[in-house]
DODO-704779 format. One record per atom (N, C-alpha, C): residue in three letters; atom name; x, y, z negated. Coordinates in Angstrom, 2 decimals. Layout:
N
NODE/ala/CA/X/Y/Z
...
***
This chain:
153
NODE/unk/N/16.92/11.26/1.28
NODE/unk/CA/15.74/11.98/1.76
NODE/unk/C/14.51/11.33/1.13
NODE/unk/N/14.08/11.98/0.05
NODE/unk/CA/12.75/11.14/-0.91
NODE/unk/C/11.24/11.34/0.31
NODE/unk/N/10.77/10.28/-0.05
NODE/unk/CA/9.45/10.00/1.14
NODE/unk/C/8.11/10.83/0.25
NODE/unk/N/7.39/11.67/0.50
NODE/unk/CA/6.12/11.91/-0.47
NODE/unk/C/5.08/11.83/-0.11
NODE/unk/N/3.76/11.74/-1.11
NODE/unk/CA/2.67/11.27/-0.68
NODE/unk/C/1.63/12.39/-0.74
NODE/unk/N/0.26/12.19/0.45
NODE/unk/CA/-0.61/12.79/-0.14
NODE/unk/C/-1.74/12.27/0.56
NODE/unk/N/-2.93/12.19/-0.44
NODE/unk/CA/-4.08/11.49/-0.20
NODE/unk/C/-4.88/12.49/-0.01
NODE/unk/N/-5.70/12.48/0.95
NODE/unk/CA/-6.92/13.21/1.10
NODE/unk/C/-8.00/12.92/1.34
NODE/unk/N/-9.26/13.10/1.83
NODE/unk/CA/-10.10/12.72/1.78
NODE/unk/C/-10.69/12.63/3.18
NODE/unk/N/-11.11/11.71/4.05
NODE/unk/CA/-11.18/11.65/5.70
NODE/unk/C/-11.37/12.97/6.58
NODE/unk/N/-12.71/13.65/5.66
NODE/unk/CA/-12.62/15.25/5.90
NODE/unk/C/-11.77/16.22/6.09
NODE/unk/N/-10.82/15.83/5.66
NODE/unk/CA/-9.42/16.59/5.73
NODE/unk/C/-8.10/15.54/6.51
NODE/unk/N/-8.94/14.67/7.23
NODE/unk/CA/-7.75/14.19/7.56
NODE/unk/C/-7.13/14.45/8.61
NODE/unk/N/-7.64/15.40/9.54
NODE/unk/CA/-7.04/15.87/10.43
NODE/unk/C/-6.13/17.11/10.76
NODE/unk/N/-5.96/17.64/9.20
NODE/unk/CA/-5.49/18.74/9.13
NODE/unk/C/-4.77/18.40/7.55
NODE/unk/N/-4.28/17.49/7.18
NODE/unk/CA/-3.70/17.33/5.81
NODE/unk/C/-2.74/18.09/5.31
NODE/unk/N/-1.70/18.88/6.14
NODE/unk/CA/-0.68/19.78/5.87
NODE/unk/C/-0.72/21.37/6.34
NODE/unk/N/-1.80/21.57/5.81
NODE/unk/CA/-2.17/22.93/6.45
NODE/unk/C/-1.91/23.87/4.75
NODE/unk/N/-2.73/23.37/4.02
NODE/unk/CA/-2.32/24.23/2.77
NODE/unk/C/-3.73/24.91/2.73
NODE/unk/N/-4.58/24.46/3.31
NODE/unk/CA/-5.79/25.39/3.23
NODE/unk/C/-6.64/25.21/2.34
NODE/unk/N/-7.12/23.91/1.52
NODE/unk/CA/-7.38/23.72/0.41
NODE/unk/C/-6.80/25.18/-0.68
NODE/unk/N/-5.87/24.57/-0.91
NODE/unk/CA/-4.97/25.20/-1.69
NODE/unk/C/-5.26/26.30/-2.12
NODE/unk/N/-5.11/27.14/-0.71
NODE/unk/CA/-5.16/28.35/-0.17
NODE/unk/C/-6.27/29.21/-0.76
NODE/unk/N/-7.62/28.39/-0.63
NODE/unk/CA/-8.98/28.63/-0.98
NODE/unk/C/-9.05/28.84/-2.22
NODE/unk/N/-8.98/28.11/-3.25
NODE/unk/CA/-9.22/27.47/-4.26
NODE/unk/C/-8.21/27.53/-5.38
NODE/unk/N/-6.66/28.07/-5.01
NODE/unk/CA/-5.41/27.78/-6.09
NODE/unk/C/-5.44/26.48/-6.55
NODE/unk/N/-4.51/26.46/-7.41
NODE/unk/CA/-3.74/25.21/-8.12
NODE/unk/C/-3.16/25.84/-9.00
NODE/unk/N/-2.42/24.46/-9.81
NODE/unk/CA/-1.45/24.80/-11.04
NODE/unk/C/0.09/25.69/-10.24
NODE/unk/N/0.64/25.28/-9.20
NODE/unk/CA/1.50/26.10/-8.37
NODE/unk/C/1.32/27.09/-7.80
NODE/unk/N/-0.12/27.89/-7.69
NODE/unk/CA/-0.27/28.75/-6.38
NODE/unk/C/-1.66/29.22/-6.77
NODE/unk/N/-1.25/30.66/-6.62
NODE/unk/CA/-3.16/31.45/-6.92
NODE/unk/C/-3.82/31.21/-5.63
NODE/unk/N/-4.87/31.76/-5.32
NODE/unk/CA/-5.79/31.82/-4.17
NODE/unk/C/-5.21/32.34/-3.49
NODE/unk/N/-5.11/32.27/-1.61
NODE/unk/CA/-4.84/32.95/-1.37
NODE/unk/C/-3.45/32.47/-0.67
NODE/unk/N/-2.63/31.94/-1.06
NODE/unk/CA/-1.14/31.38/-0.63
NODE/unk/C/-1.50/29.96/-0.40
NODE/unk/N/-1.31/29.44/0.79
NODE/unk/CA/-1.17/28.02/0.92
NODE/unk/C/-0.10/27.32/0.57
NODE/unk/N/-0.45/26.13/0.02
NODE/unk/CA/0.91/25.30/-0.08
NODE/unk/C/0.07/23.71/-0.09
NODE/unk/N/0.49/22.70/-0.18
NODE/unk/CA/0.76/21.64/0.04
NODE/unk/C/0.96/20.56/-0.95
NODE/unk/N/0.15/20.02/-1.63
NODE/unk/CA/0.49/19.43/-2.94
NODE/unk/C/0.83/17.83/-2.39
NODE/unk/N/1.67/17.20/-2.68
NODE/unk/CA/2.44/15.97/-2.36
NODE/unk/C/3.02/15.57/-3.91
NODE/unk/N/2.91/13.94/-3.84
NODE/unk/CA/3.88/13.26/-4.86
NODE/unk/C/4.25/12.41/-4.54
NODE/unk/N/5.59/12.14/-5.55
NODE/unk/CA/6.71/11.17/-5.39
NODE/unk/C/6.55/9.89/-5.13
NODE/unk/N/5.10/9.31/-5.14
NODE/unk/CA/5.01/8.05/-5.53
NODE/unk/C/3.35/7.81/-4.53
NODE/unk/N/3.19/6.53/-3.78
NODE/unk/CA/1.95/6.61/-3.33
NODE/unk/C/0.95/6.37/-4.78
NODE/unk/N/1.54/5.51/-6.02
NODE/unk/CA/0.81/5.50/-6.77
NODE/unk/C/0.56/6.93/-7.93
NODE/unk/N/1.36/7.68/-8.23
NODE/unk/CA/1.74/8.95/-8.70
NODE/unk/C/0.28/9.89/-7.45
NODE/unk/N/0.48/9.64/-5.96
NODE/unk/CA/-0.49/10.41/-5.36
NODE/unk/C/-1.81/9.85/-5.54
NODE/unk/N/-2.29/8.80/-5.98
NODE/unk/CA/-3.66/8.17/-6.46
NODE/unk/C/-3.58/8.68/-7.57
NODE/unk/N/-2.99/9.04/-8.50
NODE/unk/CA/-3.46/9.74/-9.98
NODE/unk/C/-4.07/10.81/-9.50
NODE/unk/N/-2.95/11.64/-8.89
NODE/unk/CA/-3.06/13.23/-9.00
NODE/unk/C/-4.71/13.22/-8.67
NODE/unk/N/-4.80/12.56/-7.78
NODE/unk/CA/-6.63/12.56/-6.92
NODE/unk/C/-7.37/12.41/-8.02
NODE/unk/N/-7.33/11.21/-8.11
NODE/unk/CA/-8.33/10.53/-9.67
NODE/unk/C/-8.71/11.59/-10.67
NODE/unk/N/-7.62/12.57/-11.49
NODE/unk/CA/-7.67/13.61/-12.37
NODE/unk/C/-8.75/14.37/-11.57
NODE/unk/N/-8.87/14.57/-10.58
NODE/unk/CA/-9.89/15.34/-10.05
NODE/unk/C/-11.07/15.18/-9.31
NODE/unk/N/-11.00/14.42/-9.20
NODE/unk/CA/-12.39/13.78/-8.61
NODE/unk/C/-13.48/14.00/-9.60
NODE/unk/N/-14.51/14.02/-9.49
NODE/unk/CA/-15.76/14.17/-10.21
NODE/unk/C/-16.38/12.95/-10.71
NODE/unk/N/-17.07/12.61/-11.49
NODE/unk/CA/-17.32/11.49/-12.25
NODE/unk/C/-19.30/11.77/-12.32
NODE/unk/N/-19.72/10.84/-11.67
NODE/unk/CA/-19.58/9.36/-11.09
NODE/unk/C/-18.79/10.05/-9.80
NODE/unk/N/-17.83/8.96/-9.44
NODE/unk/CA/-16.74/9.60/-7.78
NODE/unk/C/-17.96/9.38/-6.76
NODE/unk/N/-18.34/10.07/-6.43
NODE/unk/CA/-19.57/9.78/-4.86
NODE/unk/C/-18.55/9.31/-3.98
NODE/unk/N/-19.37/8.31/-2.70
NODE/unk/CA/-18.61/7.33/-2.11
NODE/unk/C/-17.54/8.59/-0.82
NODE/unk/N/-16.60/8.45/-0.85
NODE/unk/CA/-15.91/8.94/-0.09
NODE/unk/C/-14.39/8.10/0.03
NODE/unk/N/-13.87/8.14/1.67
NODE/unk/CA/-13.13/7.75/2.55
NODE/unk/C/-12.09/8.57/2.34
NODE/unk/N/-10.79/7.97/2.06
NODE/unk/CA/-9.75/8.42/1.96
NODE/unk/C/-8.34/8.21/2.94
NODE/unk/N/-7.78/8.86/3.14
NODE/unk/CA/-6.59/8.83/4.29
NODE/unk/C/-4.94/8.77/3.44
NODE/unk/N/-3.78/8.20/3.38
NODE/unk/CA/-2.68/8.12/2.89
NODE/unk/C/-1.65/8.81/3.74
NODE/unk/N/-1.20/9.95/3.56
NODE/unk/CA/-0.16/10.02/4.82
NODE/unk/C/1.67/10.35/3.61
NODE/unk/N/2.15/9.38/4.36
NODE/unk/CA/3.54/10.08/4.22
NODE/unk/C/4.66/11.28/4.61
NODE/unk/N/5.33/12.06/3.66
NODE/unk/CA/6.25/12.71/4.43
NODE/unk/C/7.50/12.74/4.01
NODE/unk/N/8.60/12.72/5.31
NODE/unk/CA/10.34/12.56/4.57
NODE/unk/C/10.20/14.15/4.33
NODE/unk/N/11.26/14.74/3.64
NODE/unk/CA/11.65/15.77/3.09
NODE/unk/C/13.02/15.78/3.00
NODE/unk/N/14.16/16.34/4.20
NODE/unk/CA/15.65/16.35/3.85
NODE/unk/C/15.19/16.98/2.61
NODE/unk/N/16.63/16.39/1.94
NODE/unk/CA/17.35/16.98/0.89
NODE/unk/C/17.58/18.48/0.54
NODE/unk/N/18.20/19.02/1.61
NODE/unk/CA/18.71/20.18/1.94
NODE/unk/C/17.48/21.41/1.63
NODE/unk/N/16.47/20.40/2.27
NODE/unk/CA/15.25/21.21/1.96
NODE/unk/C/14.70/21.26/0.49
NODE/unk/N/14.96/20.95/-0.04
NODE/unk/CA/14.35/21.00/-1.87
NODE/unk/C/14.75/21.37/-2.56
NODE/unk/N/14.03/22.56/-3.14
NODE/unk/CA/14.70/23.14/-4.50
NODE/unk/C/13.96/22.74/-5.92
NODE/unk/N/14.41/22.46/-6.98
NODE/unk/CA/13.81/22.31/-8.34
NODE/unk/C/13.96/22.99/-9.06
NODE/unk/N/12.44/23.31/-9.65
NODE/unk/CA/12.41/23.62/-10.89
NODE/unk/C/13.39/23.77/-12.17
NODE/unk/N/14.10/24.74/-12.52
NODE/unk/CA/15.13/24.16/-13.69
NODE/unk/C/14.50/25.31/-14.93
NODE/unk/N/13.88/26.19/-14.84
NODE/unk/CA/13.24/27.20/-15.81
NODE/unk/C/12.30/26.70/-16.68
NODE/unk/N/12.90/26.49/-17.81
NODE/unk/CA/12.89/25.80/-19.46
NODE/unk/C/10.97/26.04/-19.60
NODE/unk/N/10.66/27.57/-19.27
NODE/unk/CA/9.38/28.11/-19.88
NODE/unk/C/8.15/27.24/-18.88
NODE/unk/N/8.44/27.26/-17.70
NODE/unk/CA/7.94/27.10/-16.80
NODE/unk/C/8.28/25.69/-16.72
NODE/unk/N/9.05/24.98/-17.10
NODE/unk/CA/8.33/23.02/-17.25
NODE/unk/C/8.33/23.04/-18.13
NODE/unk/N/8.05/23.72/-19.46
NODE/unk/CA/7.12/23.44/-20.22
NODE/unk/C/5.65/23.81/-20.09
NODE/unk/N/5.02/24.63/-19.48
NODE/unk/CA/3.89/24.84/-19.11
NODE/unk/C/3.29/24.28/-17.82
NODE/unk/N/4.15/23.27/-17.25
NODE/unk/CA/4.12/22.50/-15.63
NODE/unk/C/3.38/21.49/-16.36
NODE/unk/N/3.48/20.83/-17.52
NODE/unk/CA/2.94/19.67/-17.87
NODE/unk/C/1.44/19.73/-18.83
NODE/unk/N/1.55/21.20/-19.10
NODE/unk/CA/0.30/21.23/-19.72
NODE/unk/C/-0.95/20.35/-18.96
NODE/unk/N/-2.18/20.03/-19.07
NODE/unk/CA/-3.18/19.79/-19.17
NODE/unk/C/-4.10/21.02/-17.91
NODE/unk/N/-4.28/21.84/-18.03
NODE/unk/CA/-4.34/22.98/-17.93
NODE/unk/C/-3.81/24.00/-16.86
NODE/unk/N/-4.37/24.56/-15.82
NODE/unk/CA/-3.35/25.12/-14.85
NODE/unk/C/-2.54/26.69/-15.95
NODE/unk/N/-1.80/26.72/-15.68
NODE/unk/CA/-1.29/27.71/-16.69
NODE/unk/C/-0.56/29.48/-15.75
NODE/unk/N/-0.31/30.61/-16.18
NODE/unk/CA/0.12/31.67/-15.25
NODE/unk/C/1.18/31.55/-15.35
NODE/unk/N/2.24/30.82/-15.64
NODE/unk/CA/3.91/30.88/-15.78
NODE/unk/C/3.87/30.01/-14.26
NODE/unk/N/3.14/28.91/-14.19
NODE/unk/CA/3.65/27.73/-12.57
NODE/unk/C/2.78/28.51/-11.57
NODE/unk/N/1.90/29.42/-11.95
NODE/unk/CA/0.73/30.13/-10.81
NODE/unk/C/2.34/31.00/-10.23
NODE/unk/N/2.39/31.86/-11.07
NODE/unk/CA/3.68/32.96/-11.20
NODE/unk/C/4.89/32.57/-10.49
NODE/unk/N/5.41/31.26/-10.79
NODE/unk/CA/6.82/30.91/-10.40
NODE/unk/C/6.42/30.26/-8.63
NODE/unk/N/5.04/29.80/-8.46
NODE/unk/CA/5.12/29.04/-7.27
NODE/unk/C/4.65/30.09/-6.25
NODE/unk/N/3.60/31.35/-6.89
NODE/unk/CA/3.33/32.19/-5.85
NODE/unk/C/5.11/32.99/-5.56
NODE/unk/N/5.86/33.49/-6.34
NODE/unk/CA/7.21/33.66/-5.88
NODE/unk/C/8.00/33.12/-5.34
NODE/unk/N/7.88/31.62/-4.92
NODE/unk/CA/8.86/30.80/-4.47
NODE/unk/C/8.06/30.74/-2.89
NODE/unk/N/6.56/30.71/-2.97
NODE/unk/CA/6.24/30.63/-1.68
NODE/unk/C/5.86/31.77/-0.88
NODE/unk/N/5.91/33.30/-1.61
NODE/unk/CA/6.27/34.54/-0.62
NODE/unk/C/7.70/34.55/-0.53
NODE/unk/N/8.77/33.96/-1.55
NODE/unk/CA/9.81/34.36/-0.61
NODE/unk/C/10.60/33.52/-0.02
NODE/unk/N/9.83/32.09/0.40
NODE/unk/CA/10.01/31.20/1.41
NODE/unk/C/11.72/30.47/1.34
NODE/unk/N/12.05/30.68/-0.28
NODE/unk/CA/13.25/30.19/-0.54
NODE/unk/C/13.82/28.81/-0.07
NODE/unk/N/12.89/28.03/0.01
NODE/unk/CA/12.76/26.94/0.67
NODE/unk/C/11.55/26.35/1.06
NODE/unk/N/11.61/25.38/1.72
NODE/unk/CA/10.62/24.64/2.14
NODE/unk/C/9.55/23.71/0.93
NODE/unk/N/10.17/22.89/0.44
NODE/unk/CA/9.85/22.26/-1.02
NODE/unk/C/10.65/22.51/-1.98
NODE/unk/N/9.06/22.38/-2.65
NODE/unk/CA/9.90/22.93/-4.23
NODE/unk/C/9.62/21.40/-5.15
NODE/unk/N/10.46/20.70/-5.93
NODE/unk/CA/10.21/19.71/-6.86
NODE/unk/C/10.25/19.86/-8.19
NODE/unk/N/8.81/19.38/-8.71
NODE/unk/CA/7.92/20.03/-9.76
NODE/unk/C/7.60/18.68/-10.28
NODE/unk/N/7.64/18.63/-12.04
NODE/unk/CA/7.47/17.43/-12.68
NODE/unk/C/5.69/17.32/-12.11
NODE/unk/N/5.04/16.07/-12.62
NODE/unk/CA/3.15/15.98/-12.60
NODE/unk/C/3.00/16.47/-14.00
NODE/unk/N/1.82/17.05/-13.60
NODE/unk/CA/1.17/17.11/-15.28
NODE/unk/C/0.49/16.04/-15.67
NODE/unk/N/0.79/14.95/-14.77
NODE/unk/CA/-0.11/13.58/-15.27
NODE/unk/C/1.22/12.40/-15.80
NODE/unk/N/2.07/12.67/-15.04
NODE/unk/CA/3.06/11.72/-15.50
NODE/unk/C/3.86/12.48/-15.45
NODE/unk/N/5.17/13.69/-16.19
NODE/unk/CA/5.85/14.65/-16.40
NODE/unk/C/7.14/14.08/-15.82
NODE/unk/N/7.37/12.64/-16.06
NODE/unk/CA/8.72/11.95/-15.50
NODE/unk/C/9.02/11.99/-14.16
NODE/unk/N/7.59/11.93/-13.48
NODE/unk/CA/7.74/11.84/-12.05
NODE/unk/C/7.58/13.04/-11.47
NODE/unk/N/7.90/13.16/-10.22
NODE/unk/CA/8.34/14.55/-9.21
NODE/unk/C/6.74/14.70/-9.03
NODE/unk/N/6.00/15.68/-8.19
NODE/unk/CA/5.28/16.36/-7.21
NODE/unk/C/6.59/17.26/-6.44
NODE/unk/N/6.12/17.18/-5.14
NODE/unk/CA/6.62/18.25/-4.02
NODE/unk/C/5.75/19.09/-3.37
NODE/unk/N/5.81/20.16/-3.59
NODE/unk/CA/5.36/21.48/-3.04
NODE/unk/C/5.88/21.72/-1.70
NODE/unk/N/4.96/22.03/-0.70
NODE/unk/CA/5.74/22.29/0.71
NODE/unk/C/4.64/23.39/1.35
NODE/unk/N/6.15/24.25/1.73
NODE/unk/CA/5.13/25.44/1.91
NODE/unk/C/5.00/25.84/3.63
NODE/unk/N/3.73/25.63/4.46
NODE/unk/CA/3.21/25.40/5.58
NODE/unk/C/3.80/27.04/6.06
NODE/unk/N/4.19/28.15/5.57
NODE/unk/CA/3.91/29.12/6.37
NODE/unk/C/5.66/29.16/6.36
NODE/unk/N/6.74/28.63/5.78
NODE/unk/CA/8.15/28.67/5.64
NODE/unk/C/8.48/28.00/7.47
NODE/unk/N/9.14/29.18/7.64
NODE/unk/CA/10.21/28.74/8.98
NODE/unk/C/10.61/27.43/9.18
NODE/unk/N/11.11/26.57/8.57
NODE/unk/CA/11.82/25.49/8.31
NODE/unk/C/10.63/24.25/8.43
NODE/unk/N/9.40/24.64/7.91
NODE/unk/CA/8.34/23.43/7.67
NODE/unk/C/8.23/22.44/9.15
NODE/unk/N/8.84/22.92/10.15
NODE/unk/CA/8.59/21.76/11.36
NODE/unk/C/9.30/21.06/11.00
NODE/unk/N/10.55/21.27/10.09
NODE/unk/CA/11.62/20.01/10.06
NODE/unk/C/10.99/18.76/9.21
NODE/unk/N/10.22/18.64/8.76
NODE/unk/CA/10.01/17.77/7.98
NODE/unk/C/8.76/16.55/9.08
NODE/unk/N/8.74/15.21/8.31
NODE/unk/CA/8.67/14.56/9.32
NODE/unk/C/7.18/13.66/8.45
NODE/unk/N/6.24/14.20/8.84
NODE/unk/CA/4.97/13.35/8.41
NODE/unk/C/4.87/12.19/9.60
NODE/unk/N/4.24/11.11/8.50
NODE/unk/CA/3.88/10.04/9.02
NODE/unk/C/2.18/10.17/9.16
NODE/unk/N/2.11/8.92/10.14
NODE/unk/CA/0.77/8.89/10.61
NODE/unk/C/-0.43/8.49/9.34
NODE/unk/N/-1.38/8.52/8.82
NODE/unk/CA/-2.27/8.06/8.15
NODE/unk/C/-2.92/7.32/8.37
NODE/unk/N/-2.77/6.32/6.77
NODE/unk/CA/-3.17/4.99/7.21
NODE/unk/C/-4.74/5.04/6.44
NODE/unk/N/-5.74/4.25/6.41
NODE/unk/CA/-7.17/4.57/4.84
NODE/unk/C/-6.22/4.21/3.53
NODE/unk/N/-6.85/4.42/3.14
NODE/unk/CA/-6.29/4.25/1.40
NODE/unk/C/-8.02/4.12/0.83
NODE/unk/N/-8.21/2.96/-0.13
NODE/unk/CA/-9.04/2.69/-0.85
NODE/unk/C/-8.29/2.81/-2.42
NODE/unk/N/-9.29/3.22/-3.56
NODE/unk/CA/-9.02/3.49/-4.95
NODE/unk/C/-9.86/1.84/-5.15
NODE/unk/N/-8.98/1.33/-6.30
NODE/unk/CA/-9.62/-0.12/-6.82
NODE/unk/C/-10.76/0.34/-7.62
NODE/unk/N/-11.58/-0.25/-7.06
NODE/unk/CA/-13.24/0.45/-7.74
NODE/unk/C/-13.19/0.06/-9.27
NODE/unk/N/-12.17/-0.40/-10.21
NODE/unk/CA/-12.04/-0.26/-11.42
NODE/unk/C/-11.65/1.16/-12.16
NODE/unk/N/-11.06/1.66/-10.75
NODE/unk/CA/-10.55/2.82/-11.31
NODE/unk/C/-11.84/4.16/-11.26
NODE/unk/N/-12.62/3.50/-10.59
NODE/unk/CA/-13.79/4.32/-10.12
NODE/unk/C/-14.83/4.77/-11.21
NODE/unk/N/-14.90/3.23/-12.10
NODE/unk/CA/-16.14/3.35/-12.92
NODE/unk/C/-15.92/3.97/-13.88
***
């Protein structure tokens, strides 16, 4: 049962698994409009994903770490050749918009495991808040999480 991470920002810390970000705004997995849940494999893998997006200079903001288990049973991967090759682009691309808005209207599973486009080796997990099944999964409480202000400047 792999453990995943996701960092947010204190503002959101009371609602971290809602998908509403997401929802608003899209991602490389998901147009506007569909919530989902962006998580990675790694607490350090979930400090990248942030970093890539944060704005430069980072204005001072408070961050929250929460963990979640994910049975097994619950995860499906990615195996479509076209679509991890365009998972790692740079770039949000319409092949992972395409494959994740289909996986999360038809609620095939709960998580889906998706290489990073920051480190391609390592997982991201997709978890989709409106799937039947999403109570089973077992978030942990949130702890702060500080970025080493080297990584800041």
């Amino acid at each position: 049962m792999p453990t995943a991470w996701r960092i947010v920002s204190e503002v959101r810390a009371a609602t971290p698994f809602d998908g509403a970000g997401a929802r608003r705004h899209g991602g490389r997995w998901n147009s506007p409009g569909l919530p989902v849940v962006y998580t990675a494999g790694s607490r350090a893998l979930a400090a990248l994903e942030v970093l890539v997006h944060l704005p430069r200079p980072v204005p001072p903001m408070r961050f929250r770490l929460f963990p979640v288990e994910i049975p097994d049973a619950l995860i499906e991967a990615v195996s479509d050749p076209a679509v991890l090759r365009a998972a790692v682009l740079p770039s949000v691309q319409k092949p992972t918009q395409r494959f994740g808005d289909d996986w999360l209207t038809s609620a095939r599973s709960v998580a889906l495991r998706v290489p990073s486009a920051v480190i391609p080796e390592e997982p991201n997990y997709l978890l989709n808040p409106a799937h039947p099944a999403f109570a089973r999964l077992k978030p942990g409480a949130g702890s702060p999480f500080a970025f080493d202000p080297r990584l800041l400047a």
